[in-house]
N, CA, C and O atoms as a MOPAC input file, in Angstrom:
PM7 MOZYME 1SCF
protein

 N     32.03600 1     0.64000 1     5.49500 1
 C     31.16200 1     1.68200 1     5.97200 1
 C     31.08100 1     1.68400 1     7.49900 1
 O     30.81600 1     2.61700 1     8.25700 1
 N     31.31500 1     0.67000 1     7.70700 1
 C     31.21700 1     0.16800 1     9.40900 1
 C     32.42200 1     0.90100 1    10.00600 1
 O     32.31300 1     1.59600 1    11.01700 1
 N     33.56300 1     0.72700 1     9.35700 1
 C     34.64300 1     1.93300 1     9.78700 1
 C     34.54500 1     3.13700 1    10.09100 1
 O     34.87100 1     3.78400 1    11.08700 1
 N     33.96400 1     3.43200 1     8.93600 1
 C     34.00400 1     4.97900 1     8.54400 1
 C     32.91000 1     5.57100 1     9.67600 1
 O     33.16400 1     6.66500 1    10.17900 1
 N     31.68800 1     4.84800 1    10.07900 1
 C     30.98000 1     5.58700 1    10.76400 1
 C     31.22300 1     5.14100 1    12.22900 1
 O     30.48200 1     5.61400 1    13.09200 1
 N     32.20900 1     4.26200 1    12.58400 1
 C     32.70900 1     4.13700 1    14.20700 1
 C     33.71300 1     5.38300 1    14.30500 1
 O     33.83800 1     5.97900 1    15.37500 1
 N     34.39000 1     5.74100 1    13.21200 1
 C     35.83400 1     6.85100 1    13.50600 1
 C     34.77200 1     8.29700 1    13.73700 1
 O     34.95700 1     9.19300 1    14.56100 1
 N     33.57000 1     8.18000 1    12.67900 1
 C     32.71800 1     9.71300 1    13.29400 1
 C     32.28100 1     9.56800 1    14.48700 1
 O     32.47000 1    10.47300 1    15.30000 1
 N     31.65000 1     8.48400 1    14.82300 1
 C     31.13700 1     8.60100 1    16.34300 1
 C     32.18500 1     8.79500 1    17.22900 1
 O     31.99000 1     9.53600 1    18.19200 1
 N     33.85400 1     7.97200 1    16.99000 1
 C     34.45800 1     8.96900 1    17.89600 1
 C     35.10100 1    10.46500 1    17.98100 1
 O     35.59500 1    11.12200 1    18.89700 1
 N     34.81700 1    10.74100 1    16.31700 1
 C     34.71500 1    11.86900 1    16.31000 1
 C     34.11600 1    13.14500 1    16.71600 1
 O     34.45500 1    14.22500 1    17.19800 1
 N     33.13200 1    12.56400 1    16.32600 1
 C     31.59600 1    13.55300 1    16.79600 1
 C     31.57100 1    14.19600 1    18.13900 1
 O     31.25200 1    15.37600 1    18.28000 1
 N     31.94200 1    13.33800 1    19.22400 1
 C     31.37900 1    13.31200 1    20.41300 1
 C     30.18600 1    13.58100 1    20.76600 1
 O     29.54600 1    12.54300 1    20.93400 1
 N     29.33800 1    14.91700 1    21.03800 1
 C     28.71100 1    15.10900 1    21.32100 1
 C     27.28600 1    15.82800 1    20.56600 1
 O     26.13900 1    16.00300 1    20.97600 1
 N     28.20300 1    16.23700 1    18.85200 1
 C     27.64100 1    16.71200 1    18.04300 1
 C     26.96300 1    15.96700 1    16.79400 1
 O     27.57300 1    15.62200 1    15.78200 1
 N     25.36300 1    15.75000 1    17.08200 1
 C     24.40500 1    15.23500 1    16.43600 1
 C     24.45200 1    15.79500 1    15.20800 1
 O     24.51600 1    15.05800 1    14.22500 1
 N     24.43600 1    16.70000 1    15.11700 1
 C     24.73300 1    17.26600 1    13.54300 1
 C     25.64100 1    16.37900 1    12.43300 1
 O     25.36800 1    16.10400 1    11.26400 1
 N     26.54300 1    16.11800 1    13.05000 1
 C     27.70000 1    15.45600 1    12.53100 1
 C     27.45800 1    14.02700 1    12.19800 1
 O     27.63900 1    13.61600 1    11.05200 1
 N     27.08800 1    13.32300 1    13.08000 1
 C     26.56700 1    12.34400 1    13.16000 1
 C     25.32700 1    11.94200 1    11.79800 1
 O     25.47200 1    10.93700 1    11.10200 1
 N     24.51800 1    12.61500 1    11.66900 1
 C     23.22400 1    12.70600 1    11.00300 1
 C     23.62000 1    13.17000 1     9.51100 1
 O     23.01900 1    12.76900 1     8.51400 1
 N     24.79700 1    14.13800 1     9.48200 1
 C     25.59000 1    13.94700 1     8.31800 1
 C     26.16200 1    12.57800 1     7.60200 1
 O     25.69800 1    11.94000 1     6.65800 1
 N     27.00700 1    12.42300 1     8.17400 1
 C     27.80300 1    10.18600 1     8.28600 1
 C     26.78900 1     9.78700 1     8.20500 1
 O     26.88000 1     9.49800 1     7.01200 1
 N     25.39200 1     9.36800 1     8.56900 1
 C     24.70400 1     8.68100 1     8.16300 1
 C     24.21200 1     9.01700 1     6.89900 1
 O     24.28400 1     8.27200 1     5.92200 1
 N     23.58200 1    10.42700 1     6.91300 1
 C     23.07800 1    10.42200 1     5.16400 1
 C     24.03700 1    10.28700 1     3.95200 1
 O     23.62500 1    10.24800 1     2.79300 1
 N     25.37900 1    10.21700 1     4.31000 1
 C     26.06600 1     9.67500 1     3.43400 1
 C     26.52600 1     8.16200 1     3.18300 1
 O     26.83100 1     7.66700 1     2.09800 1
 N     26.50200 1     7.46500 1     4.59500 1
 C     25.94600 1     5.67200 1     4.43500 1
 C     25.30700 1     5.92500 1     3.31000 1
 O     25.61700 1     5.53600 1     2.18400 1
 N     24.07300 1     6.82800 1     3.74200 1
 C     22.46400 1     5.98000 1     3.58100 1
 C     22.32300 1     6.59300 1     1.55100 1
 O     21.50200 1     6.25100 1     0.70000 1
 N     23.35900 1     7.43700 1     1.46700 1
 C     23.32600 1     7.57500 1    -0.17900 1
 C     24.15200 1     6.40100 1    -0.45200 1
 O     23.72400 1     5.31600 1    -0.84600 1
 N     25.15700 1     6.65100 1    -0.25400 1
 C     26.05200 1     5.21700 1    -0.84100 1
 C     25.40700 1     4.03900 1    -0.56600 1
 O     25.60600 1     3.20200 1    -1.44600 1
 N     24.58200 1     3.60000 1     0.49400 1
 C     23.82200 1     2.40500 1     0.08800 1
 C     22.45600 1     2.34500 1    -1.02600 1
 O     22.24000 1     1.44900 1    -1.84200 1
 N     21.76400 1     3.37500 1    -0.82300 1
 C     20.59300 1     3.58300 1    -1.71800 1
 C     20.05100 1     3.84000 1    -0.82100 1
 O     20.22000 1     3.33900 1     0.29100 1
 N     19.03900 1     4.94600 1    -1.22000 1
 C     18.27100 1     5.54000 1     0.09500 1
 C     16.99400 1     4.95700 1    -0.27400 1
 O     16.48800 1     4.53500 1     0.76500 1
 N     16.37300 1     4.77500 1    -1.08700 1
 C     15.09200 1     4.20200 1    -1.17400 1
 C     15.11700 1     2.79500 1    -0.67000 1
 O     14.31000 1     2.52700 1     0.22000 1
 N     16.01700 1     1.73500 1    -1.15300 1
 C     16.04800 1     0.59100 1    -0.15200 1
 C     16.19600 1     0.35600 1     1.54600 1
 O     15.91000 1    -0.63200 1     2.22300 1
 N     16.70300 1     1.53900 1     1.89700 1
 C     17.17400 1     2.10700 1     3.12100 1
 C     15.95600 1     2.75000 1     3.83200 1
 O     15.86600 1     2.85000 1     5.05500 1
 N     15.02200 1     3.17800 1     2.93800 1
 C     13.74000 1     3.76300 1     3.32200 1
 C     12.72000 1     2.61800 1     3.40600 1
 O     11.87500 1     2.59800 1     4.30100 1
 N     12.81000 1     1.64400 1     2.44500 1
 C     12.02500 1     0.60500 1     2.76800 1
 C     12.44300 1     0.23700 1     3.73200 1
 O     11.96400 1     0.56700 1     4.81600 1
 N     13.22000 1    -0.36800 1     3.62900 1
 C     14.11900 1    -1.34700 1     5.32300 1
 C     13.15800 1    -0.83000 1     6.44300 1
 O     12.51000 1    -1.64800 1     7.09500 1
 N     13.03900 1     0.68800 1     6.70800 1
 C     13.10000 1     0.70400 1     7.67800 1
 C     11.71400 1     1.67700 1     7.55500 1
 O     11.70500 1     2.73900 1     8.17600 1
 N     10.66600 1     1.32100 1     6.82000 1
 C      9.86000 1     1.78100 1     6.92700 1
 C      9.50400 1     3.21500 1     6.92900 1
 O      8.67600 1     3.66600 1     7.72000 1
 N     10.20000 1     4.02800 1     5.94100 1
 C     10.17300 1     5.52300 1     6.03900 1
 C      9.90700 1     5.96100 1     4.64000 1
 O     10.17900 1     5.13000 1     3.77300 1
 N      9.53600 1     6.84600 1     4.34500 1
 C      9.17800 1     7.60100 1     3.14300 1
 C     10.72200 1     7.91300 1     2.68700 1
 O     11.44200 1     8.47000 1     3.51500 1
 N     11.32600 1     7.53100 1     1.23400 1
 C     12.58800 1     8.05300 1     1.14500 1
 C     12.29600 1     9.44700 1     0.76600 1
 O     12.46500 1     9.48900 1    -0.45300 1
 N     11.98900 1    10.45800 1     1.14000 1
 C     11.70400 1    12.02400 1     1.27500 1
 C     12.04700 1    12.17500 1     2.50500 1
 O     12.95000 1    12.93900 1     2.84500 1
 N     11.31600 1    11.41100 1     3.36800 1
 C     11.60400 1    11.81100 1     4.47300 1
 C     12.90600 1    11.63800 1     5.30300 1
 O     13.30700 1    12.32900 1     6.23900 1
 N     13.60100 1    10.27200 1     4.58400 1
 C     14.93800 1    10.11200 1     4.95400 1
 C     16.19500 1    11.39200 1     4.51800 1
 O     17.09300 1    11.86200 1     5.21600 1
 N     15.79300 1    11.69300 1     3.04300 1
 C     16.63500 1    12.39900 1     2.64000 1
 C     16.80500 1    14.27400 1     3.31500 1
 O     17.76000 1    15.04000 1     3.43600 1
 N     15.29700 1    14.36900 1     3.61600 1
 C     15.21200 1    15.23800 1     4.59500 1
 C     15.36500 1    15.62000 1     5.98400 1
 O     15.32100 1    16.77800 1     6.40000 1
 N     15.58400 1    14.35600 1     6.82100 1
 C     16.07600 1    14.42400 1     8.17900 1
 C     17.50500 1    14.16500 1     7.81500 1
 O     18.29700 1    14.81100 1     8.50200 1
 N     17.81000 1    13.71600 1     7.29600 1
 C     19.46300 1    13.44700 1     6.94600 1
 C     20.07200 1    15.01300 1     6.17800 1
 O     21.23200 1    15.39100 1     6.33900 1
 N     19.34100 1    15.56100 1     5.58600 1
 C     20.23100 1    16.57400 1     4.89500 1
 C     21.14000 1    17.40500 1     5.54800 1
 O     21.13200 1    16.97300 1     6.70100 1
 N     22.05600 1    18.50500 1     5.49000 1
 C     22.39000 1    19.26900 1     5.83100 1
 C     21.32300 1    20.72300 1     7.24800 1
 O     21.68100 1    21.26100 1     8.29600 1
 N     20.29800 1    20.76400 1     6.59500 1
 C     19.09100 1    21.50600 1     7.56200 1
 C     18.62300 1    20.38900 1     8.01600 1
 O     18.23400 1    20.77400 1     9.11900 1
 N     18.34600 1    19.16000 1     7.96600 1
 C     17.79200 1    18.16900 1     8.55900 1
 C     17.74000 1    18.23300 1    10.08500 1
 O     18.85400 1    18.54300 1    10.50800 1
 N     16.85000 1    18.05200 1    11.06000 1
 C     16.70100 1    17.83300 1    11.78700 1
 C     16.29200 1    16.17000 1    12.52400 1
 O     15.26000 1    16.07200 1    13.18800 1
 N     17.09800 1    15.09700 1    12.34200 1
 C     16.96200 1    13.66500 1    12.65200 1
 C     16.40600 1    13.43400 1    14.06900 1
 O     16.56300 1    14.50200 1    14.66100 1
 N     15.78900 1    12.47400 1    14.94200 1
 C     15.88700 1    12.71400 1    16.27500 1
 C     16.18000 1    11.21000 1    16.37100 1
 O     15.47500 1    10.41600 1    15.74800 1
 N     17.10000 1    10.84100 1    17.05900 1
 C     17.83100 1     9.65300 1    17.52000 1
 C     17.42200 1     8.97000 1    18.79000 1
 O     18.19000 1     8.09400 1    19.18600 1
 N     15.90700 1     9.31600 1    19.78900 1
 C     15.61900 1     8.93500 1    20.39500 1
 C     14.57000 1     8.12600 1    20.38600 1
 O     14.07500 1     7.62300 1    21.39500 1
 N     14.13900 1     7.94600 1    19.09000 1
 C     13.32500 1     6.44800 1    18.74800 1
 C     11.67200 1     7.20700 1    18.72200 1
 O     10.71800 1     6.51800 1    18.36200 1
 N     11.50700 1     8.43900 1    19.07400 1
 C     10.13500 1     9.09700 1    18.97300 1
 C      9.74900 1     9.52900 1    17.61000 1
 O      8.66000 1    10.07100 1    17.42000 1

């Protein structure tokens, strides 16, 4: 998985969209509810900043 999401980031470049995609697909293939615990988030709310309309913000706010 560690592959797959270094080749999007150099893919991506500049496009967050893309990015926030590759992750919600980590974050299914790992389990999103364990993934929501981890890190302290409602898994609703993961699956919803990650979706396709998702809006994620990557600046820690």
């Amino acid at each position: 998985m560690a592959v797959h999401l270094d080749a999007c980031f150099a893919e991506a470049g500049d496009d967050a969209a893309f990015i926030a995609k590759a992750l919600g697909t980590i974050a299914r293939a790992r389990g999103m509810t364990q993934l929501a615990n981890d890190a302290g988030e409602g898994r609703e709310s993961l699956y919803k900043a990650l979706s396709d309309d998702g809006n994620p913000r990557f600046d820690g706010a």
